[in-house]
C-alpha positions in Angstrom: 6.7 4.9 -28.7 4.5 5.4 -25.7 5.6 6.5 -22.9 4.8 5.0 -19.4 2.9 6.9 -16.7 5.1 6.4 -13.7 2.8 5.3 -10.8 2.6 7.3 -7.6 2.0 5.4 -4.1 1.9 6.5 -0.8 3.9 4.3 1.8 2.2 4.0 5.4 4.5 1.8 7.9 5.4 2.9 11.2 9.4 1.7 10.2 11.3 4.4 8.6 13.6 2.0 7.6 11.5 -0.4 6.1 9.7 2.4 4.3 13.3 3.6 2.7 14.2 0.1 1.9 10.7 -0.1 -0.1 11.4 3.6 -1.6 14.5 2.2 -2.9 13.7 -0.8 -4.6 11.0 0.9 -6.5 13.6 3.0 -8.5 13.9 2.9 -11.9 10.8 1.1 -12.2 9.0 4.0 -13.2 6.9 3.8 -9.9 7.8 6.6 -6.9 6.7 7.2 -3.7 5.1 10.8 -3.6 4.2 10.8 0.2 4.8 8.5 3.6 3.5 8.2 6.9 4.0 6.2 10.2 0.6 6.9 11.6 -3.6 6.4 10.6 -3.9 9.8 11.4 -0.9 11.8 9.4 -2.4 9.3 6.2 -5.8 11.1 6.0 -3.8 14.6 6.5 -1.5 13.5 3.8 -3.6 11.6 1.3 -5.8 15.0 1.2 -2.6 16.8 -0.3 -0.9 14.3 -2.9 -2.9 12.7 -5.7 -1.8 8.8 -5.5 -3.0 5.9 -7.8 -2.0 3.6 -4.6 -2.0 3.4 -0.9 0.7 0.9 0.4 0.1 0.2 3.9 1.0 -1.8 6.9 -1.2 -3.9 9.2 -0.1 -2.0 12.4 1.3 1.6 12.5 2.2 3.9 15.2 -0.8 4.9 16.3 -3.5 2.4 14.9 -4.0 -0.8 13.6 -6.0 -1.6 9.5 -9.3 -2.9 11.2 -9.6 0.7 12.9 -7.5 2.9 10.5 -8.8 1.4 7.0 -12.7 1.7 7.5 -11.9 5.4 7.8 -9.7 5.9 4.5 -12.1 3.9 2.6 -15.1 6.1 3.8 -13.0 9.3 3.3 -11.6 7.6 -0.6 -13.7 5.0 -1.8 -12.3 4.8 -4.9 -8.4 4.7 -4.0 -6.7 1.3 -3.8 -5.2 -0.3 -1.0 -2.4 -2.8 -1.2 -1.5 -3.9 2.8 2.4 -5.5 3.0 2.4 -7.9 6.2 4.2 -10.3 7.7 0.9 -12.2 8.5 -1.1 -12.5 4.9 -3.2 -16.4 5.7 -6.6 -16.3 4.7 -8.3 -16.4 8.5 -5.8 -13.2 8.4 -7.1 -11.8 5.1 -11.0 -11.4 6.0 -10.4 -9.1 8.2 -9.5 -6.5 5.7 -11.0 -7.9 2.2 -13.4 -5.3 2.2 -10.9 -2.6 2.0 -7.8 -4.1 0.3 -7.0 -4.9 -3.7 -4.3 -6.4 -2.5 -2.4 -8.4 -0.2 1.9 -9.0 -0.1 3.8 -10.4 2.6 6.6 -8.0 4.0 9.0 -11.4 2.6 7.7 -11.1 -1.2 10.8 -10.2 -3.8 11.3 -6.9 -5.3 10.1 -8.4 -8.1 7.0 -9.5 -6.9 6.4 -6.3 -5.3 6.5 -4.2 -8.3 4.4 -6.8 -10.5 1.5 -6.3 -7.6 1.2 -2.6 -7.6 1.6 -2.7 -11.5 -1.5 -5.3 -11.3 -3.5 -3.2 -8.7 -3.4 0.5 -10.1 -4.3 -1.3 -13.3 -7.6 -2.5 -11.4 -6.6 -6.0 -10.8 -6.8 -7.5 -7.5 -3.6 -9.1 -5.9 -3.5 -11.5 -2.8 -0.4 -13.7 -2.1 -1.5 -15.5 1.0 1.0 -17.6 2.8 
């Protein structure tokens, strides 16, 4: 039998608690958080150090908001995915950041639905639930 690769993800949300709620859920599911931030600039710091297949972001963070922070990550990793969690995730919301996400989940999606998207997105699919 072959054995899964457990997928590694970096969390960036300004909430601690919402960060351990999403750390928690993941368990057993063969997917684990390997680093977490609450700010734009502690995620380049970080991402240099860990070797993620996915960056799980928020819209807004402490210190800066995705149309400011993710131009930055992209330029610095072109090649690592981005899934953004929101609580906004319409499609006038969504251009703003197509260019930098492979995926899109609102903050009210199921655990279920949650892990199905970053399974679909480290695989290379794209993933956008918009509301």
């Amino acid at each position: 039998m072959r054995e899964r690769k457990v997928i590694q993800i970096f969390h960036a949300e300004r909430h601690s608690l919402f960060r351990s709620g999403v750390k928690k859920s993941l368990k057993g599911f063969e997917i684990e958080v390997i680093g977490e931030a609450d700010g734009a600039k502690e995620i380049i710091e970080r991402l240099v150090e860990v070797k993620q297949d996915l960056l799980l972001t928020s819209h807004k963070l402490y210190d800066e908001e995705a149309d400011v922070f993710l131009p930055k990550v992209k330029e610095k990793f072109p090649d690592l995915k981005i899934m953004m969690l929101t609580i906004v995730s319409g499609k006038d919301y969504l251009v703003n950041y197509i260019n930098y996400l492979n995926g899109m989940l609102t903050k009210r999606a199921k655990k279920k639905e949650l892990i199905k998207a970053i399974r679909l997105v480290v695989n290379g699919d794209l993933y956008f639930h918009l509301s």
